[in-house]
C-alpha positions as CSV (number, residue, x, y, z in Angstrom):
1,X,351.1,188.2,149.3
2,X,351.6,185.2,151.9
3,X,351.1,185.6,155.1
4,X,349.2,188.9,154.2
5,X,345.9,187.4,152.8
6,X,342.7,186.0,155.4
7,X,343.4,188.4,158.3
8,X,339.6,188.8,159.0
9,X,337.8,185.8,160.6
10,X,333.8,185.3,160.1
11,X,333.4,185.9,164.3
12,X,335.7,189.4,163.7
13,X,333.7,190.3,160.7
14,X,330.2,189.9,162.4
15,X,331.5,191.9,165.7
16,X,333.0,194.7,163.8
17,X,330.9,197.8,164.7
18,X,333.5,201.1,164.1
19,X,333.0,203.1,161.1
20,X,335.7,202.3,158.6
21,X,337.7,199.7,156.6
22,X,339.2,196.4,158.0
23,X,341.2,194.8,155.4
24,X,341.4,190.7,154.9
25,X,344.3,191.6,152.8
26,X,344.7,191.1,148.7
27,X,342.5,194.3,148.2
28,X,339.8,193.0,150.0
29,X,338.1,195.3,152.7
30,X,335.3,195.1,154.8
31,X,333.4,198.5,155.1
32,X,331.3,199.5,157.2
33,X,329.0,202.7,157.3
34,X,328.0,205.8,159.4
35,X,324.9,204.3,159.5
36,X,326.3,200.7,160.6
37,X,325.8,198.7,156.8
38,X,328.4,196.4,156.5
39,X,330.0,195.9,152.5
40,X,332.4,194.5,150.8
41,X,335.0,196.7,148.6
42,X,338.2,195.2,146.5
43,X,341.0,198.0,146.2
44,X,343.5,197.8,143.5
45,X,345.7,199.8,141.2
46,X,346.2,199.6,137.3
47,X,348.3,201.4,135.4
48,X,349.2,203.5,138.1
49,X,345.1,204.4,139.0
50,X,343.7,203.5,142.3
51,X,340.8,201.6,141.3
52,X,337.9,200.6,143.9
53,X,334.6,198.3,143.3
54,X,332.2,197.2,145.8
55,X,331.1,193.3,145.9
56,X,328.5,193.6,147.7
57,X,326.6,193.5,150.9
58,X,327.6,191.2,153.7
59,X,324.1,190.1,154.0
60,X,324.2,188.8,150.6
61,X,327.7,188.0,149.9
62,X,329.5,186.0,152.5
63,X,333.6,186.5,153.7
64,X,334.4,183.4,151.9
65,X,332.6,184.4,149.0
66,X,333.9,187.8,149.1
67,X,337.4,186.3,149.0
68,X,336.5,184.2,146.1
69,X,335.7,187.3,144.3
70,X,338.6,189.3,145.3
71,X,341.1,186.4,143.7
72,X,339.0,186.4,140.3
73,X,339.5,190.0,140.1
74,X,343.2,190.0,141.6
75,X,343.9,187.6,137.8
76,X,342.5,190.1,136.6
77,X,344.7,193.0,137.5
78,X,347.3,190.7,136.9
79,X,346.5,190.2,133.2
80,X,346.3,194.1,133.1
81,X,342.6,193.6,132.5
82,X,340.2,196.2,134.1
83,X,337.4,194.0,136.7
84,X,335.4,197.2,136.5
85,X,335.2,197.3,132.7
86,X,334.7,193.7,132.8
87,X,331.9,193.5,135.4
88,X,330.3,196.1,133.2
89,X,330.2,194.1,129.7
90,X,329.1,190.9,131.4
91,X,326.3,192.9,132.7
92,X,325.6,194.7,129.4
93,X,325.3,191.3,128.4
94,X,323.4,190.1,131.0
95,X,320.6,192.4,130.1
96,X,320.8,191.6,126.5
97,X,320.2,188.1,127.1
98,X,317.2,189.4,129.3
99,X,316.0,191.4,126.5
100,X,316.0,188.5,123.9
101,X,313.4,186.6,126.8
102,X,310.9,190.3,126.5
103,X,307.6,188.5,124.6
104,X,305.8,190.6,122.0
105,X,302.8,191.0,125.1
106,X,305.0,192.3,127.2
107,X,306.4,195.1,124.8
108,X,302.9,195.5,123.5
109,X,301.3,196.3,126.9
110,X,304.7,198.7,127.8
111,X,303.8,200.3,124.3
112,X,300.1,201.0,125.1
113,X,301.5,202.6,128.5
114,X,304.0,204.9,127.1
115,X,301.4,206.0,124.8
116,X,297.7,206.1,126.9
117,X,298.4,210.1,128.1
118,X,299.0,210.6,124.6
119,X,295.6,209.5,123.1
120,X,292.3,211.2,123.6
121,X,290.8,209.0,125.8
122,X,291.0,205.4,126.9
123,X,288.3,204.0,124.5
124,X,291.6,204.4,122.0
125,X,293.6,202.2,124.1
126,X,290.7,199.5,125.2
127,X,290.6,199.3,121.0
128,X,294.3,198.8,121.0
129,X,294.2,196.1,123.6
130,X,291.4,194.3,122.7
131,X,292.5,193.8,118.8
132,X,295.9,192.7,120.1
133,X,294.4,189.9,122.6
134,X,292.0,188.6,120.1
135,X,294.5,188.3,117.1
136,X,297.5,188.8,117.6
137,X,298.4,187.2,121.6
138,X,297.4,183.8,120.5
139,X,300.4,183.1,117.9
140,X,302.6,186.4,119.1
141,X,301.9,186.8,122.7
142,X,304.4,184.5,124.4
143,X,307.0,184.6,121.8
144,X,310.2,186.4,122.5
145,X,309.5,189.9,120.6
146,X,313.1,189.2,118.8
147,X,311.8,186.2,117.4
148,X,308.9,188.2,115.5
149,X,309.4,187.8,111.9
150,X,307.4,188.2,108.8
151,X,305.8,184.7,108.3
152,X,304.7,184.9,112.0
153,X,303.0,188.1,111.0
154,X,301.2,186.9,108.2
155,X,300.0,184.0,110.2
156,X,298.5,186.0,112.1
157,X,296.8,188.6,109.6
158,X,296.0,186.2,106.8
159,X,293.3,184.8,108.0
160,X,291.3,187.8,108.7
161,X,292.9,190.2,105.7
162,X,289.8,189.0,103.4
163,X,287.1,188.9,105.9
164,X,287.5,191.7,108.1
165,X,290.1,194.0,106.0
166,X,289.6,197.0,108.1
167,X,290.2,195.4,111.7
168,X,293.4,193.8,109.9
169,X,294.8,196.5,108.3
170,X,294.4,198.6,111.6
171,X,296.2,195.6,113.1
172,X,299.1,195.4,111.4
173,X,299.7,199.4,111.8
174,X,299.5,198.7,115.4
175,X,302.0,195.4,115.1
176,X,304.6,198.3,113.7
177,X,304.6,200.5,115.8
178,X,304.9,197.6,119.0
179,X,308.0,196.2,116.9
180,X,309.2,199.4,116.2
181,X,309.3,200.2,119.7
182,X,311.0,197.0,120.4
183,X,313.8,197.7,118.4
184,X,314.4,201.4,119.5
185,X,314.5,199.8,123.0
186,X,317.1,197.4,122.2
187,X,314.5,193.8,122.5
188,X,315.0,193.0,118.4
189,X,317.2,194.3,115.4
190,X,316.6,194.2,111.9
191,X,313.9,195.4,110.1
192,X,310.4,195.6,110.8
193,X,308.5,192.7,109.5
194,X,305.1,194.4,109.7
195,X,305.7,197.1,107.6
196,X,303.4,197.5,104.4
197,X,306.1,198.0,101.8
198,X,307.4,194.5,103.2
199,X,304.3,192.7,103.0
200,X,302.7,193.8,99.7
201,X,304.1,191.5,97.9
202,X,302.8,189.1,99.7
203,X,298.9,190.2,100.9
204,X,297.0,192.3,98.0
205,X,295.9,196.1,99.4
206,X,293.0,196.7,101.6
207,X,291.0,198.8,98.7
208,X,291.7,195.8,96.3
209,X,290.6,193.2,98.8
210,X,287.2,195.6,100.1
211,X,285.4,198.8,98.7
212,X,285.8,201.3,101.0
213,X,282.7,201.5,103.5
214,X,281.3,205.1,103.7
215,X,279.6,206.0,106.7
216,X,275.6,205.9,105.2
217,X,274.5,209.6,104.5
218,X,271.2,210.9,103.9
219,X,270.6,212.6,100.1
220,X,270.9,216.1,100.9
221,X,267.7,216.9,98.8
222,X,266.0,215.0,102.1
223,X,267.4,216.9,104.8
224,X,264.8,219.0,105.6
225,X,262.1,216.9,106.3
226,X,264.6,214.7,108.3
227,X,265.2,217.7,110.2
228,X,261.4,218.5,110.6
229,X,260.6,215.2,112.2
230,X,263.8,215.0,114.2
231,X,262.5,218.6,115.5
232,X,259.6,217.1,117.0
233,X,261.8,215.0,119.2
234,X,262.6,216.0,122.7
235,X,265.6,215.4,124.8
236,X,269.0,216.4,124.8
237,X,270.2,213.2,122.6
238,X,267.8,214.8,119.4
239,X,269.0,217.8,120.0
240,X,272.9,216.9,120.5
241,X,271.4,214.8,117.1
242,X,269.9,218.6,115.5
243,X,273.3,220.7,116.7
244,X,275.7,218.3,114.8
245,X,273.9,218.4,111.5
246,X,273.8,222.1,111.6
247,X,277.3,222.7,112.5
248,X,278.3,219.5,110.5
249,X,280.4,218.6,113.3
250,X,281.7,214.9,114.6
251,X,280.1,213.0,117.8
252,X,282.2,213.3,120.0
253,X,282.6,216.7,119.4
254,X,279.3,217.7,120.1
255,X,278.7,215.4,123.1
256,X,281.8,216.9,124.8
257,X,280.7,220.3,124.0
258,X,280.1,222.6,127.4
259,X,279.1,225.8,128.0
260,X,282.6,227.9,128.1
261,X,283.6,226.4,124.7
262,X,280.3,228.7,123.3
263,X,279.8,232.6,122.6
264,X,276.1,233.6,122.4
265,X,277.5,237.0,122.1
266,X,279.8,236.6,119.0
267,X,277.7,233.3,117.9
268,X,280.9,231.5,118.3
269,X,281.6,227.8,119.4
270,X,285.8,227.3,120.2
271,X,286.1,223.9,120.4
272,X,289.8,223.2,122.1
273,X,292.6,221.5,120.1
274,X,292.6,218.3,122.8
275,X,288.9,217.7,121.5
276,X,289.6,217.3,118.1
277,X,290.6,214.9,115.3
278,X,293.5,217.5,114.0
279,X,294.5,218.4,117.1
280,X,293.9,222.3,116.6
281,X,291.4,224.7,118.3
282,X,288.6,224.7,115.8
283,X,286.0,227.7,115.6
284,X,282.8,227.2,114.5
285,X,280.3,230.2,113.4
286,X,277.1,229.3,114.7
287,X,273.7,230.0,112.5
288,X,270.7,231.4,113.8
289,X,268.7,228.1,114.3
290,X,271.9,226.8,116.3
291,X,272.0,229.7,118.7
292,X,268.2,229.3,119.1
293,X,268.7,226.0,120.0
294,X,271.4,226.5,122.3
295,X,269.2,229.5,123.8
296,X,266.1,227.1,124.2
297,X,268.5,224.4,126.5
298,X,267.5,223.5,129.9
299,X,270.6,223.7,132.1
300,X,271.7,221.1,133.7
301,X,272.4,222.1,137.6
302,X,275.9,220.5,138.7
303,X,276.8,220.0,134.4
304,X,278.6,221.7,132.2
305,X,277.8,220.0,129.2
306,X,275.5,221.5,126.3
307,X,273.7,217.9,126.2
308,X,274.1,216.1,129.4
309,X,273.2,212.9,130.0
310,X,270.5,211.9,132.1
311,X,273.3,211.6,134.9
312,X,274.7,214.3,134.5
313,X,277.8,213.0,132.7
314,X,278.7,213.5,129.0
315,X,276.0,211.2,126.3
316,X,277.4,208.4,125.6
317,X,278.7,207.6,121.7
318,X,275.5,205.6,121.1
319,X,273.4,208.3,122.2
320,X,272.6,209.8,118.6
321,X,272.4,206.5,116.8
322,X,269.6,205.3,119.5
323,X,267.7,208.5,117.9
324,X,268.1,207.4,114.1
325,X,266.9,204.3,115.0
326,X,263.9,205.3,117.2
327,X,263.2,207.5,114.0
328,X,263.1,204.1,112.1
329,X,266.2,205.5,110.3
330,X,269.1,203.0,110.5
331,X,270.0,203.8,106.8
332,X,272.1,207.0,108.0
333,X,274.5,207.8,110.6
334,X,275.5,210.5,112.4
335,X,278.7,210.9,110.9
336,X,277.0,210.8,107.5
337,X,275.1,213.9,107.8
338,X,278.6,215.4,107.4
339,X,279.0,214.1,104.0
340,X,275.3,215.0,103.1
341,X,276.6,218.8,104.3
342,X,279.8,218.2,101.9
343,X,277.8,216.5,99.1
344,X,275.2,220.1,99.4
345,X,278.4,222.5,99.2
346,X,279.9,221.2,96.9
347,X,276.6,220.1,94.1
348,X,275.0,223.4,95.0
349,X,276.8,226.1,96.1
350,X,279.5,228.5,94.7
351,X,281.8,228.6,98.2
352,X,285.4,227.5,97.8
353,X,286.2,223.4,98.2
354,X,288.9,225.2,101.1
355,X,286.2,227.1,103.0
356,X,284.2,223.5,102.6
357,X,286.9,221.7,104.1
358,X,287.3,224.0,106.7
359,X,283.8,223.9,107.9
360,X,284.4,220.1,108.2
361,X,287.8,220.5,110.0
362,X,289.3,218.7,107.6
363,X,293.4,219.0,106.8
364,X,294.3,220.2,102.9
365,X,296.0,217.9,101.6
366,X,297.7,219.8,99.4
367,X,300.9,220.9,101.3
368,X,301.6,223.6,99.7
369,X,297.7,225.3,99.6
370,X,297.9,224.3,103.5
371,X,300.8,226.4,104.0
372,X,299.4,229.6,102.1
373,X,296.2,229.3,104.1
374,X,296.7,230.5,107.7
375,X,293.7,231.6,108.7
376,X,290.7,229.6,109.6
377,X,288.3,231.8,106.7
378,X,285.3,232.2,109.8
379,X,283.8,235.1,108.0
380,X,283.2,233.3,104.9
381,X,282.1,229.9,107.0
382,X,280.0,231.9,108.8
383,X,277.8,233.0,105.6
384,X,278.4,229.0,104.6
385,X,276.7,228.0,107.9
386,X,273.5,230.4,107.7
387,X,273.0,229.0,104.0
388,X,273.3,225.4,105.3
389,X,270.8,226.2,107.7
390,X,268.4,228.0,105.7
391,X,268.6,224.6,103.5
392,X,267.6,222.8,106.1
393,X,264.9,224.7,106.6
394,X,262.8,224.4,103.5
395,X,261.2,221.4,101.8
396,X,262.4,220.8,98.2
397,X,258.8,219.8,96.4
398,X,258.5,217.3,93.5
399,X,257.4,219.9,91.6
400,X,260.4,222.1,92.1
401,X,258.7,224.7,94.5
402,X,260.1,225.6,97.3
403,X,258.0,225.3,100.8
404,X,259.3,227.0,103.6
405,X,259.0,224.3,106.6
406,X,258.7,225.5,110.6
407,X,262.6,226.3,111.5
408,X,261.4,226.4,115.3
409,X,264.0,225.1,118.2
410,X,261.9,222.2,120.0
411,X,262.2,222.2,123.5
């Protein structure tokens, strides 16, 4: 190709204003746009295909650096090796190598973001980040996420597996799913070093290392006065408080509770599938003393929910235990009252453990009894719930009699 290479000078390339292609020669052609963008292109044929590749800009890449370019790729052709395939492996590799740099923050934070829509709310991912920051970022953090292996991880939950088995266990479940992640998106292979069956041998489990901690319930031979003196309470927290014992419902379930979730009519409370644990619509059959008590609400002009907050806003998840404690009660919790309701069903009554466990909204965890039982049995909760209320409307005496207490909705 002498005498046919360098035909372009750096004044003629910068003057060049016409739509098209000037060639320098050796495949190399300037182009330049509709729109007036000037780019480098190398032309060339291999077995027997016209082949083009852009270099570049002119901005960014230069004429003389354009024509280095076009020689590499000219040896290339030459050797009857493909510059297109080849510019594509070195930046396949390119972005390995950048992958092998991605810390175990980074992919953590990216994990948290692909997932936040997905949770409930962003209390679940403030939980996430927080345990991640105060554990496992200080020894994980800045380390390439490839690097991650299992004696980092046991650095890291070792210290606290003994003293604060719950917070580590839920740790490690999160570390799994971030390294999982990682390795579906190309930053690690191999296999997960923060899997359970890996570690086991090496850290004893979390129900041989720490009892399982109940949430404290109250005897169920002692709800009704509890309910008596919490019925003398006013404000919407007691009452939120009142609702969730009778329905033996969570919370959160009760404090995001508004008005179109409830039936007066049927006595019917449809709680939507995006409010609960399951993540199914749940129907609860509302007793008498719980429609009363709904009937008896102030509404709240400009809120929706059943028991607002002084703003306005939905009560706040320390709303009912600020009521157990004014009541000099910080032996229970809210959440216990719904094993004090499971304890009663189950010691007293006659009503299926299913129905039971449907009140609760609680899965079977028998697969096969799950799949026979399609329906939600509300006819049969229904009768459950009036019992359950009726029982917490009488006063079991020492003596065995059986004193009918004041069932009245405070206001």
């Amino acid at each position: 190709m002498a005498g046919g290479l360098n035909k372009l000078s750096a004044v003629a390339v910068q003057k060049a204003k016409e739509p098209g292609y000037y060639g320098d020669g050796g495949g190399l052609w300037l182009q330049i746009s509709k729109l007036g963008g000037k780019s480098w292109v190398f032309r060339f044929t291999l077995h027997g295909k016209p082949r083009e590749m852009g270099l570049g800009p002119l901005r960014t890449i230069s004429l003389a650096e354009a024509r280095a370019k076009a020689l590499q790729y000219r040896k290339a052709v030459a050797d009857g090796r493909d510059p297109i395939e080849e510019r594509r492996a070195e930046q396949a590799r390119g972005k390995l190598e950048a992958a092998k740099t991605k810390t175990f923050a980074e992919c953590a934070k990216a994990y948290i973001e692909a997932h936040r829509a997905g949770w409930k709310n962003q209390k679940h991912a403030k939980q996430w980040t927080a345990t991640l920051e105060t554990y496992a970022f200080p020894d994980l953090g800045p380390l390439p996420v490839a690097a991650v292996d299992t004696g980092l991880v046991l650095k890291v939950l070792e210290p606290i597996w003994y003293k604060k088995t719950e917070t580590a266990s839920r740790l490690r479940s999160r570390m799994e799913a971030i390294l999982e992640w990682a390795r579906v998106r190309g930053y690690r292979q191999g296999d997960n070093p923060a899997r359970w069956n890996g570690l086991k041998t090496q850290l004893p489990a979390r129900n041989k290392v720490q009892a399982v901690k109940h949430h404290a319930a109250l005897p169920y031979k002692e709800i009704a006065a509890f309910m008596a003196e919490l019925r003398d309470r006013n404000g919407f927290s007691a009452r939120a408080l009142e609702f969730s014992i009778l329905t033996a419902s969570r919370s959160g379930e009760v404090r995001g509770a508004t008005w179109q979730e409830i039936d007066l009519q049927a006595r019917i409370w449809t709680i939507p599938g995006n409010r609960m644990k399951a993540g199914k619509e749940h129907r609860v059959p509302l007793s008498e003393p719980s429609v009363k008590l709904l009937e008896a609400l102030r509404r709240v002009e400009g809120s929706d929910y059943l028991f607002p907050s002084i703003k306005g806003g939905q009560l706040s998840d320390m709303a009912l235990t600020k009521v157990l404690r004014d009541m000099k009660r910080g032996d229970v919790t809210q959440h216990g009252f719904r094993s004090t309701f499971r304890d009663w069903a189950g010691e007293t009554t006659a009503y299926p453990r299913e129905v039971i466990e449907h009140a609760l909204a609680h899965k079977l965890k028998d697969k096969a009894e799950a799949a026979y039982q399609r329906g939600d049995m509300l006819v049969k909760r229904d009768r459950l719930m009036a019992d359950w209320a009726q029982y917490c409307g009488t006063i079991q005496q020492v003596s065995g009699n059986v004193v009918a207490i004041n069932t009245r909705v405070a206001g």
